[in-house]
KOLMI-791016 format. One line per field, with one value per residue (C-alpha): residue number from 1; residue in one letter; y, x, z. Coordinates in steps of 0.02 Angstrom, whole numbers, always signed. Layout:
num NUM; ...
residuo a; ...
c2 Y; ...
c1 X; ...
c3 Z; ...
END
This chain:
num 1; 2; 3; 4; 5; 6; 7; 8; 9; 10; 11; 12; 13; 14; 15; 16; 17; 18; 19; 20; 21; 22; 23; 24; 25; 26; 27; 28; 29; 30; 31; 32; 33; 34; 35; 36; 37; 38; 39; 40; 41; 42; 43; 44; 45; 46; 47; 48; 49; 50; 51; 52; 53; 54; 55; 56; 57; 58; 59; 60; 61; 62; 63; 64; 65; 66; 67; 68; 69; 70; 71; 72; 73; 74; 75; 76; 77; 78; 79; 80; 81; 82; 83; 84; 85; 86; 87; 88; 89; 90; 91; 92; 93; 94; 95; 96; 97; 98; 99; 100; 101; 102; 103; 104; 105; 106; 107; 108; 109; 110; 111; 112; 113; 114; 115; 116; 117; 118; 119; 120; 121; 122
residuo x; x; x; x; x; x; x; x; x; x; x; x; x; x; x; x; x; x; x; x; x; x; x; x; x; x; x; x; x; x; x; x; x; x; x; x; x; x; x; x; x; x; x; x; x; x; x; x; x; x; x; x; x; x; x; x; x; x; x; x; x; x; x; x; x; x; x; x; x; x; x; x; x; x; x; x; x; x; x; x; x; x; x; x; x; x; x; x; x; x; x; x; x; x; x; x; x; x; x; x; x; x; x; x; x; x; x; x; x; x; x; x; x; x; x; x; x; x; x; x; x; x
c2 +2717; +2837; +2906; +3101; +3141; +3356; +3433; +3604; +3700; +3872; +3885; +3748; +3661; +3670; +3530; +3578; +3600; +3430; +3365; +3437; +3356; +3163; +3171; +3023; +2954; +2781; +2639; +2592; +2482; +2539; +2440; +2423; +2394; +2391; +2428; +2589; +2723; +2914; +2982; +3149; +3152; +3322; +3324; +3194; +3032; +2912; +2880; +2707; +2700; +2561; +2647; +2641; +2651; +2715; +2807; +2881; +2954; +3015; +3114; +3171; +3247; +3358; +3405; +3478; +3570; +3640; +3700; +3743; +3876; +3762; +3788; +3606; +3611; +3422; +3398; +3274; +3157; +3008; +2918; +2804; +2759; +2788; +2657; +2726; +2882; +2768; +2835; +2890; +2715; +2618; +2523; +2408; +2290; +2358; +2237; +2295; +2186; +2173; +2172; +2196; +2281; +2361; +2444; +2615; +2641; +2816; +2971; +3101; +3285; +3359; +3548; +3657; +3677; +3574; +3383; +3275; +3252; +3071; +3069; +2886; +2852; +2697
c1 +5935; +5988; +5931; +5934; +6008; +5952; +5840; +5820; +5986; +5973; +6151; +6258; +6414; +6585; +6705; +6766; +6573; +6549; +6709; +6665; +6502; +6585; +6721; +6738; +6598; +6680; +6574; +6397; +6257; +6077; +5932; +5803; +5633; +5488; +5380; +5287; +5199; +5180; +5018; +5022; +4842; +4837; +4982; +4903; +4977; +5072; +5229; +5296; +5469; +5562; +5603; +5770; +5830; +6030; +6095; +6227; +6093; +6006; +6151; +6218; +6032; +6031; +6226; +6160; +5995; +6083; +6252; +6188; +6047; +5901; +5716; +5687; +5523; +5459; +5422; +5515; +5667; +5597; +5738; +5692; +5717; +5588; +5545; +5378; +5246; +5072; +4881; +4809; +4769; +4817; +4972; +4922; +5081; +5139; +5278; +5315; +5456; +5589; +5782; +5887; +6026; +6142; +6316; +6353; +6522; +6493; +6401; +6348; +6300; +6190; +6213; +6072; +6177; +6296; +6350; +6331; +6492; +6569; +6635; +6690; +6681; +6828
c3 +5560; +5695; +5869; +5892; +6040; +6008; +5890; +5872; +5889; +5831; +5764; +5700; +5818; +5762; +5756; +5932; +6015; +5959; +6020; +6178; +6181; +6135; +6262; +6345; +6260; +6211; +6124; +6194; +6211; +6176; +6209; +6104; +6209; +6121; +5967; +5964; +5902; +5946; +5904; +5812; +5734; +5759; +5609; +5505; +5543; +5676; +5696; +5704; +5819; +5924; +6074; +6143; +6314; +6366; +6507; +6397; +6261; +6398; +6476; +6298; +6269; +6448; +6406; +6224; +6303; +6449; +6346; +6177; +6119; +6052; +6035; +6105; +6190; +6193; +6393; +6374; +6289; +6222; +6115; +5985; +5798; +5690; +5567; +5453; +5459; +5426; +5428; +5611; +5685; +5583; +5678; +5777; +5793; +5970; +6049; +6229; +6332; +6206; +6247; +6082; +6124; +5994; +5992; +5949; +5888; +5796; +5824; +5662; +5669; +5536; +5528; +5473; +5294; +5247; +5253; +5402; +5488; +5545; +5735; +5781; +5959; +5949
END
């Protein structure tokens, strides 16, 4: 599982953009806080996510869109991890009020071509 902190760059970072973007980004806590879907009918289907909240996800997202070209155009960063893609509708499970968090210890890029790249934040 994973949380993207960017998508749509319209070049890929080097080793040293990325760098730049994890320094003095040690270990962190995420919280987990509830059981979701986003509804994208208009595509076909919902998306099932648990959304996450973090300061430090937040402020890594704004530090990407304001420093490096992207066509990011969602009004707005909503970070989560997404779990299935399920029929329109069809999810009703929603679990508001949780409080799992989790530690994140390592960060990955995933250039447009290419391998994704390892970046440990210990």
């Amino acid at each position: 599982p994973h949380t993207t902190i960017l998508f749509g760059f319209t070049k890929d970072l080097n080793e040293m953009d990325i760098r730049r973007i994890l320094k003095d980004v040690k270990p962190f806590t995420i919280n987990i806080v509830s059981l979701d879907k986003f509804d994208v009918r208009a595509k076909g289907y919902d998306v099932v996510v648990l959304k996450v909240e973090s300061p430090i996800l937040t402020a890594l997202h704004q530090k990407c869109k304001d420093n490096y070209p992207n066509e990011q155009n969602f009004p707005s960063y909503n970070p989560h991890i997404t779990l299935a893609y399920v029929k329109p509708g069809s999810f009703e499970q929603e679990k508001t009020e949780m409080n799992m968090p989790i530690q994140v210890t390592y960060a990955f890029y995933s250039p447009m071509v290419g391998e994704k790249e390892f970046y440990d934040l210990q």
